[in-house]
Structure formats: structure tokens, C-alpha cells
C-alpha positions, 0 to 999 in steps of 0.5 A: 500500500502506497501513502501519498504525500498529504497536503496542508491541513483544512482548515475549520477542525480542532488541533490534534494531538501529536501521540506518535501511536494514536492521535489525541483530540476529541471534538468537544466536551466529554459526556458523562457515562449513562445509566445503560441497561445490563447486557442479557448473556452471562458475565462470564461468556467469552472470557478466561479465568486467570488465576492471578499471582506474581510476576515481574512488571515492566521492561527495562532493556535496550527495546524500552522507550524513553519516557514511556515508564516501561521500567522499573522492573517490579515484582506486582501481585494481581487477584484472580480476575477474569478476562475477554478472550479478545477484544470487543467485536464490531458484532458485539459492540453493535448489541451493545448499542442496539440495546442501549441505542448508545452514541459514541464519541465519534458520531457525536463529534462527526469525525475521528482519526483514519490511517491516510493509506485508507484513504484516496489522495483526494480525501487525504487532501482535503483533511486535516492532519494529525500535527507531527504524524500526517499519516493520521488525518481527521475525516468527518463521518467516520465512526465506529460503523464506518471506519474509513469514513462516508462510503465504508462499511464494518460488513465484512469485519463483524468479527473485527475489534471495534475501532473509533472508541473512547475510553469512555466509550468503553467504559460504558460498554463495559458497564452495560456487559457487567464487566470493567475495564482491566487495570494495566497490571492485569493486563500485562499478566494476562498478556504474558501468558506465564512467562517471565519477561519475555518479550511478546506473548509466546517467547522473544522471537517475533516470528517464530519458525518463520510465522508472524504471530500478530498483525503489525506494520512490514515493509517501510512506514508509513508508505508501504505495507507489505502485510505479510501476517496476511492483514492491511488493517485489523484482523479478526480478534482471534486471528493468531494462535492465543498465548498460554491462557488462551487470549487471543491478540495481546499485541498487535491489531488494536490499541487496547483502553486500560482502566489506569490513569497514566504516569511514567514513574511507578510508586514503590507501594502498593505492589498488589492489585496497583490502579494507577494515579488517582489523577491524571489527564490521559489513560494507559493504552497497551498492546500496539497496533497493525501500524506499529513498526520497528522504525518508529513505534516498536510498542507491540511488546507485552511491556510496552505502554504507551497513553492518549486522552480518554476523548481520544478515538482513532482506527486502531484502538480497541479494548476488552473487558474484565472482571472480578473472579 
């Protein structure tokens, strides 16, 4: 896929932030969360019970971004908890919404951030860029139902993650599915699956015995794309092998919402069950996404954080949801 040069900005839109994952920015003052009414199918449907326990937290070897609070490693105790399988579906999400008739952040704005390779030179033009990531452009009608903007469709990604969500967005879902939104220390025992310190979900090796096991960026960034883990953007939420509990696309794909408030320093207390600052402007975000690549965003690594402004929603972040044990 080829990613033309985009021209100035248009005007008539809000600044974006400069996040170099997702872009930051919503299009006006956040809504509070509505009383929404209980998901019909049980809790638990969907979702892997993990046993919880000790495990070493962060990352602070020579793949570690500066500034993102990767390290220290820290020894964190998490409760036994439950999680989704994979990340929310556009299938799913869409019961979400046609029992709540729920209006998400996008739809409410007008517009969202799209990848430009998405788009035709013509539509690139005549959007907004994101400042300093001019491959994010601000197209208006984009939402979750049409991700590319006016003209696309989720109607062959039923089983994709949702994308063009907030995190209050998912928060309310989550709050209509009787769950939560897993704190960024579940999350990160979770996607370990067990192992100590490796780097991504399965080991070290990226690509083990020649196969890609997530979908991120190859070729070169941001102008062509190979897809040689057989995705241009998001794949289906159970598209690879799961790691050793059984959860599907920890890295890769989407961008996952956690429940955490972000900071770069982690207290010496508390050490079990940790949540994050009480205060704080932007949430934690894990996982990358089909766009991150070595040469700018290597954060498709299990210990790898990055954060954007709960008003925030773009084409390649997501969530799934916890819950207590």
C-alpha cells in the first residue's frame, strides 16, 4: 500500500494531538457515562479465568522507550480476575448499542482519526492532519460503523475489534456487559501468558519458525505495507494462535483502553492489585497496533505502554473487558 504525500491541513477542525501511536483530540466536551441497561448473556461468556499471582512488571532493556515508564522492573501481585478472550467485536459492540441505542464519541463529534493509506489522495487532501504524524488525518463521518469514513462499511469485519472508541466509550460498554475495564497490571499478566519477561506473548522471537504471530506494520512506514501476517488493517480478534491462557491478540491489531490513569514513574507501594494515579489527564493504552513498526513505534511488546486522552478515538484502538473472579 502506497501513502501519498498529504497536503496542508483544512482548515475549520480542532488541533490534534501529536501521540506518535494514536492521535489525541476529541471534538468537544466529554459526556458523562449513562445509566445503560445490563447486557442479557452471562458475565462470564467469552472470557478466561486467570488465576492471578506474581510476576515481574515492566521492561527495562535496550527495546524500552524513553519516557514511556516501561521500567522499573517490579515484582506486582494481581487477584484472580477474569478476562475477554479478545477484544470487543464490531458484532458485539453493535448489541451493545442496539440495546442501549448508545452514541459514541465519534458520531457525536462527526469525525475521528483514519490511517491516510485508507484513504484516496483526494480525501487525504482535503483533511486535516494529525500535527507531527500526517499519516493520521481527521475525516468527518467516520465512526465506529464506518471506519474509513462516508462510503465504508464494518460488513465484512463483524468479527473485527471495534475501532473509533473512547475510553469512555468503553467504559460504558463495559458497564452495560457487567464487566470493567482491566487495570494495566492485569493486563500485562494476562498478556504474558506465564512467562517471565519475555518479550511478546509466546517467547522473544517475533516470528517464530518463520510465522508472524500478530498483525503489525512490514515493509517501510508509513508508505508501504507489505502485510505479510496476511492483514492491511485489523484482523479478526482471534486471528493468531492465543498465548498460554488462551487470549487471543495481546499485541498487535488494536490499541487496547486500560482502566489506569497514566504516569511514567511507578510508586514503590502498593505492589498488589496497583490502579494507577488517582489523577491524571490521559489513560494507559497497551498492546500496539497493525501500524506499529520497528522504525518508529516498536510498542507491540507485552511491556510496552504507551497513553492518549480518554476523548481520544482513532482506527486502531480497541479494548476488552474484565472482571472480578
Amino acid at each position: 500500500m502506497d501513502v501519498h504525500d498529504s497536503a496542508p491541513p483544512a482548515a475549520g477542525r480542532p488541533g490534534a494531538g501529536s501521540a506518535c501511536c494514536a492521535p489525541a483530540g476529541g471534538g468537544g466536551a466529554r459526556p458523562a457515562t449513562p445509566g445503560l441497561p445490563r447486557a442479557r448473556r452471562p458475565v462470564g461468556a467469552g472470557m478466561v479465568a486467570l488465576p492471578g499471582g506474581t510476576f515481574r512488571m515492566g521492561n527495562e532493556d535496550a527495546h524500552a522507550n524513553p519516557g514511556d515508564g516501561e521500567g522499573p522492573v517490579r515484582e506486582v501481585t494481581v487477584s484472580p480476575f477474569r478476562l475477554d478472550r479478545t477484544a470487543i467485536t464490531n458484532a458485539r459492540f453493535a448489541s451493545f448499542v442496539k440495546d442501549t441505542g448508545y452514541v459514541t464519541a465519534a458520531e457525536r463529534f462527526g469525525w475521528s482519526y483514519v490511517f491516510a493509506g485508507f484513504l484516496t489522495p483526494e480525501r487525504v487532501r482535503a483533511t486535516r492532519g494529525a500535527s507531527g504524524t500526517p499519516w493520521w488525518r481527521g475525516v468527518e463521518g467516520t465512526a465506529w460503523r464506518t471506519p474509513e469514513g462516508p462510503g465504508s462499511g464494518i460488513g465484512d469485519r463483524a468479527q473485527h475489534p471495534v475501532t473509533h472508541v473512547t475510553w469512555d466509550d468503553a467504559q460504558a460498554y463495559a458497564a452495560w456487559a457487567g464487566k470493567r475495564l482491566p487495570t494495566e497490571a492485569e493486563w500485562e499478566y494476562a498478556a504474558r501468558g506465564g512467562l517471565d519477561q519475555a518479550r511478546y506473548p509466546w517467547g522473544d522471537d517475533l516470528t517464530p519458525r518463520g510465522r508472524w504471530r500478530c498483525n503489525i506494520w512490514q515493509g517501510e512506514f508509513p508508505v508501504v505495507n507489505t502485510f505479510e501476517d496476511g492483514y492491511q488493517g485489523t484482523a479478526p480478534v482471534d486471528a493468531y494462535r492465543p498465548n498460554a491462557y488462551g487470549l487471543h491478540n495481546m499485541v498487535g491489531n488494536v490499541w487496547e483502553w486500560v482502566a489506569d490513569r497514566f504516569t511514567a514513574s511507578h510508586p514503590a507501594a502498593p505492589r498488589t492489585d496497583p490502579r494507577g494515579p488517582e489523577e491524571g489527564a490521559s489513560r494507559v493504552m497497551r498492546g500496539g497496533s497493525y501500524l506499529c513498526h520497528d522504525s518508529y513505534c516498536n510498542r507491540y511488546r507485552v511491556a510496552a505502554r504507551t497513553a492518549n486522552t480518554p476523548d481520544s478515538s482513532s482506527g486502531n484502538c480497541g479494548f476488552r473487558c474484565a472482571a472480578d473472579a
